[in-house]
C-alpha positions in Angstrom: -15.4 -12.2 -4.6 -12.5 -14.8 -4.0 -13.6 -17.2 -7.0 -14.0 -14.1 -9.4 -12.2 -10.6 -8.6 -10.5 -12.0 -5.5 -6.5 -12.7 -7.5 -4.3 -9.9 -7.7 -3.4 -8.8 -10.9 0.1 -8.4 -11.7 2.2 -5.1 -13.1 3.5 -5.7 -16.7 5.6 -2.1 -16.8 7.2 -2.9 -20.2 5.4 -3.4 -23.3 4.4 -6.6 -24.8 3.5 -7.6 -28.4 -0.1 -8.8 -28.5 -0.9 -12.1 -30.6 -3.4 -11.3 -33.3 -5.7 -13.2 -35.2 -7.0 -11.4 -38.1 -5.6 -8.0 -39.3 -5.6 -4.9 -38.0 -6.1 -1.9 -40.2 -3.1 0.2 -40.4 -4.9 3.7 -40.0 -5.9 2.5 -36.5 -3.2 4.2 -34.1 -3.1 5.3 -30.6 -3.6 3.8 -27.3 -6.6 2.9 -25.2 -6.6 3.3 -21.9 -8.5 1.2 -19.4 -8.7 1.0 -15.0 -10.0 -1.1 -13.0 -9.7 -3.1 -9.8 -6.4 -5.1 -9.7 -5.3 -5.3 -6.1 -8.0 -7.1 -3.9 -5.8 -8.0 -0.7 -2.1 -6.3 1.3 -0.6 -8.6 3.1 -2.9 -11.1 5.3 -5.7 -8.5 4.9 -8.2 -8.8 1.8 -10.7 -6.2 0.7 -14.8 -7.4 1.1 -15.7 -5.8 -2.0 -15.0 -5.6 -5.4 -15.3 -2.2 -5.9 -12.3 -1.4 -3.3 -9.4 -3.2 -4.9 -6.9 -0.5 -6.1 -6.2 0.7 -9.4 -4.4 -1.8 -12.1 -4.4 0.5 -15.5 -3.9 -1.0 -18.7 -2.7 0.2 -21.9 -3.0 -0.9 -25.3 -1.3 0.7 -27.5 -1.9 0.4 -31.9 0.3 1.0 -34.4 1.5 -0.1 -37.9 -1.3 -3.1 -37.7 0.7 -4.6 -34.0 -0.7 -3.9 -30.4 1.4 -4.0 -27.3 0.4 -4.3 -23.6 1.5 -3.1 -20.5 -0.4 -2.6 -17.4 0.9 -0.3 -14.5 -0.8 0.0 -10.4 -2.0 3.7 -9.7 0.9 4.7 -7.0 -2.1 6.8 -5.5 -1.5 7.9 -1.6 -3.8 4.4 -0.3 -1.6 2.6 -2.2 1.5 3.9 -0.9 0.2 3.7 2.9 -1.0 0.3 2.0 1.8 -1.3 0.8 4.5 0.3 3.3 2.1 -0.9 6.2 1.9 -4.1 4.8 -2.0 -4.3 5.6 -5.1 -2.4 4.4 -5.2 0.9 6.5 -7.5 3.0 4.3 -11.3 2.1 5.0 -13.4 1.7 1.1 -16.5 1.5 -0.1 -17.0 -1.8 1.6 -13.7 -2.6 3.5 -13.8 -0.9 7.1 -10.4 -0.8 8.6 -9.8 -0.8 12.1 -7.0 1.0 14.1 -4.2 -0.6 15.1 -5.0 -1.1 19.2 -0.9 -1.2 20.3 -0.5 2.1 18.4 -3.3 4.1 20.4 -2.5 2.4 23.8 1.4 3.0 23.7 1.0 6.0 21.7 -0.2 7.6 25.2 3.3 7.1 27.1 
């Protein structure tokens, strides 16, 4: 995973004009959509497959012969928890996560 799917990819929130080569046909307009993996490690912790690294959505967007790119993580509530632990805490498809023990032995007194 490390060599291929293991980097993290990076936000691009505002749009940026694509280089081209050829042309573009003017009647194509709109804006495909694509997900995937984009986040493979929080912190010191790093997902063991790459089907668990969280949601990097790109969008390319056509109009009058130009395409512009942006890409965007899904703020979904594992990514949220994720990032404000500063860890993996959410177990996936083949990441297990394990408690943290100081929370359940001092969480008793």
């Amino acid at each position: 995973m490390q060599n291929i799917f293991g980097k993290n990819g990076t936000e691009t929130p505002e749009p940026v004009q694509a280089t081209v080569k050829g042309v573009i046909p003017l009647w194509l307009e709109g804006t495909l959509i694509r997900n995937g993996p984009g986040l493979f490690s929080v912190g010191d912790s790093r997902y063991n497959h790459w089907f668990d690294g969280m949601s990097l959505i790109h969008s390319f967007t056509f109009k009058n012969g130009e395409v512009s790119y942006r890409s965007k993580f899904l703020k979904s509530d594992t990514y949220k928890r994720n990032i404000k632990a500063e860890r993996i805490v959410v177990s996936e498809f083949g990441t297990m996560v394990y408690p943290d023990p100081c929370k359940n032995i001092f969480s008793r007194y």
